[in-house]
C-alpha positions as CSV (number, residue, x, y, z in Angstrom):
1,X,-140.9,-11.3,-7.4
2,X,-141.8,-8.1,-9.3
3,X,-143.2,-8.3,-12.3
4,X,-143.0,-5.1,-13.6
5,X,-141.4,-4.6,-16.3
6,X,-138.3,-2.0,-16.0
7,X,-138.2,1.2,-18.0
8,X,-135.7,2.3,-20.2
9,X,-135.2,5.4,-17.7
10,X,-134.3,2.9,-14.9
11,X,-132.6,0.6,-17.0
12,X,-130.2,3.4,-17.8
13,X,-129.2,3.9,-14.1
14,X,-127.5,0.3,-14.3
15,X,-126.2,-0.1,-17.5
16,X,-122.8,0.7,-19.2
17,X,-125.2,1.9,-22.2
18,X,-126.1,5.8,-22.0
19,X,-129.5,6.4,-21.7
20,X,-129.6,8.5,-25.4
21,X,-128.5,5.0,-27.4
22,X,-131.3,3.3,-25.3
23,X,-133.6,6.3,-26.2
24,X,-132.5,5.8,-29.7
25,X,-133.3,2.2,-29.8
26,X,-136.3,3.5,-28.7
27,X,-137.3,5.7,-31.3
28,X,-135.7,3.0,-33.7
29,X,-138.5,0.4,-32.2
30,X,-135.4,-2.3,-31.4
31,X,-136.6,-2.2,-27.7
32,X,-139.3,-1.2,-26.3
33,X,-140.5,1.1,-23.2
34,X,-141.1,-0.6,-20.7
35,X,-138.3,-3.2,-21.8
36,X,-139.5,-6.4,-22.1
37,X,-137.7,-9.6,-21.1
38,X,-137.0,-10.2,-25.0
39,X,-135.5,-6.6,-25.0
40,X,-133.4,-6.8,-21.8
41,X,-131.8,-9.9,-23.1
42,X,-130.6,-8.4,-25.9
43,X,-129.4,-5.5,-24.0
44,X,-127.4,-7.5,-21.9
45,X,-125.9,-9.0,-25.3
46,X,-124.8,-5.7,-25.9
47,X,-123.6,-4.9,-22.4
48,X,-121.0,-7.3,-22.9
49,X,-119.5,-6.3,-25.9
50,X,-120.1,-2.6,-25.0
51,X,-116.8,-0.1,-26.2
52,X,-115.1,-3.4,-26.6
53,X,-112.4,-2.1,-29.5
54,X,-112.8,-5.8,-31.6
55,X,-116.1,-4.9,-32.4
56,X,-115.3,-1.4,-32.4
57,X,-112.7,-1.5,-34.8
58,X,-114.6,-2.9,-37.8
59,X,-117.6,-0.7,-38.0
60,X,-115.4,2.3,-37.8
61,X,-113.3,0.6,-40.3
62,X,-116.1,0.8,-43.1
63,X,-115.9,4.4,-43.1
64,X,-113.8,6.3,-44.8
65,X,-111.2,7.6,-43.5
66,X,-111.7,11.3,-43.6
67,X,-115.3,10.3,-41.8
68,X,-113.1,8.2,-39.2
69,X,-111.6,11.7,-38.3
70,X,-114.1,13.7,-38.4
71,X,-116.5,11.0,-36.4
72,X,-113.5,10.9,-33.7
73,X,-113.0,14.4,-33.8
74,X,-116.9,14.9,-32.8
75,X,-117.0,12.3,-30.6
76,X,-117.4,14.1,-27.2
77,X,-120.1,16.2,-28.8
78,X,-123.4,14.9,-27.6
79,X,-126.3,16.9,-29.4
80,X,-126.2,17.8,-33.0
81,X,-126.0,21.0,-32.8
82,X,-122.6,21.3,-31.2
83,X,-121.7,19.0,-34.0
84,X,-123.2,21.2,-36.6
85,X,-121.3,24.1,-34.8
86,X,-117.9,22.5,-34.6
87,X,-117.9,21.3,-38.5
88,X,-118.7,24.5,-39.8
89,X,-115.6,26.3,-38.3
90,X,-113.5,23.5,-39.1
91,X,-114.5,23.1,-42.6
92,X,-114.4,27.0,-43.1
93,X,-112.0,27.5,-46.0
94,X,-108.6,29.7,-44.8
95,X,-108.9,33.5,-45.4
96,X,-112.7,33.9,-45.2
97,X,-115.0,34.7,-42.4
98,X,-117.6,33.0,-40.3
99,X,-118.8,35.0,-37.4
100,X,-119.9,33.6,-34.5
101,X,-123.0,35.7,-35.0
102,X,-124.0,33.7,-38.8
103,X,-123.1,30.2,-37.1
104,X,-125.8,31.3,-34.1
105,X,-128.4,32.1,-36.4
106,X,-127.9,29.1,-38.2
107,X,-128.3,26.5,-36.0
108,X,-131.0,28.3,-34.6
109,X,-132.8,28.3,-38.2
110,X,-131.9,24.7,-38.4
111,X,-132.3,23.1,-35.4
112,X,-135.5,25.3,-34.5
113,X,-134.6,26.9,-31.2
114,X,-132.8,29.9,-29.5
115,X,-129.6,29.3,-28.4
116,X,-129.3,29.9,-24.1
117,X,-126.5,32.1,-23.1
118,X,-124.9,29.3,-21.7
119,X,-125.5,28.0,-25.9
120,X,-123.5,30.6,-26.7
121,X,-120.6,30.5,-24.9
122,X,-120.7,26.9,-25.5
123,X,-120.5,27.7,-29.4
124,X,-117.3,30.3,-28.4
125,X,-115.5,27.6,-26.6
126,X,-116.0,25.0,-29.5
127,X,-115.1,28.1,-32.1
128,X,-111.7,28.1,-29.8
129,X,-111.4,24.5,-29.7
130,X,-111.8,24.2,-33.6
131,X,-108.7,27.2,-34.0
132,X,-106.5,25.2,-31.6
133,X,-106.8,22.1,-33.6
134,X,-106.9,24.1,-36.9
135,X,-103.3,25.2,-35.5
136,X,-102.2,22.0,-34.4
137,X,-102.9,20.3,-37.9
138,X,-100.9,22.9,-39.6
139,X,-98.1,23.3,-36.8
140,X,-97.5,19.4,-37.9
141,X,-97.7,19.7,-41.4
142,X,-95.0,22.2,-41.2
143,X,-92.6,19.9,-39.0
144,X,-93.3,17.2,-41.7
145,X,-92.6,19.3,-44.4
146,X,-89.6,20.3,-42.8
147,X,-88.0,16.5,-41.8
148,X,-88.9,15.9,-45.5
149,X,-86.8,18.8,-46.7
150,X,-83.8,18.1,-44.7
151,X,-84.2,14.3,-45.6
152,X,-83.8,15.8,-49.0
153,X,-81.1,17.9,-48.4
């Protein structure tokens, strides 16, 4: 039998759980690297209610709701930056300017690093992505506002 114990590293090649939350328990000191046999029991724990939407539901349910939208909007941004990046063009009041350029420099200031050129096109496409939903949000508003007005009428 092998009594080494497994680290989080390999762990995380056989577990439904990304290896950045087991990182983060990491850094949180919940488990420890190399897991111990305490820790990988409670990871299996976890493993089995992993994404399950029952436990889901209430943890997202003690937000409120604009955080709900906002957290689900981000979701499929993995590193804080992007997230930075995305919520300052959304958040950007109509009419007034954000260039690409200021948002660059800003996360760079903040986050302490130069942004690759593969960084940059990544903050274009999520720029883009943040006009298209901009668009969509208002392209229903207006067919609400509309159904309400000839519910009116």
């Amino acid at each position: 039998m092998n009594d080494q114990l497994p680290t989080i590293a390999e762990y995380a090649r056989q577990s439904p759980i990304p290896k950045k939350v087991l990182l983060l328990l990491n850094r949180e000191n919940i488990i420890q690297d190399p897991l111990s046999d305490e820790d990988r029991i409670g990871l299996h724990l976890l493993e089995k209610v992993w994404g399950k939407k029952d436990v889901l539901r209430p943890q997202l349910n003690r937000m409120s709701m604009r955080a709900r939208i906002s957290f689900v909007r981000t979701a499929t941004l993995n590193s804080k930056w992007e997230r930075y990046a995305y919520s300052r063009f959304y958040n950007q009041e109509p009419g007034t300017g954000l260039s690409l350029e200021t948002v660059i420099e800003e996360i760079q200031t903040t986050f302490r690093f130069r942004l690759s050129k593969r960084q940059i096109n990544r903050v274009q496409t999520l720029r883009h992505q943040v006009w298209i939903a901009k668009n969509r949000s208002r392209n229903e508003d207006d067919a609400k506002r509309r159904e309400e007005e000839k519910s009116v009428n």
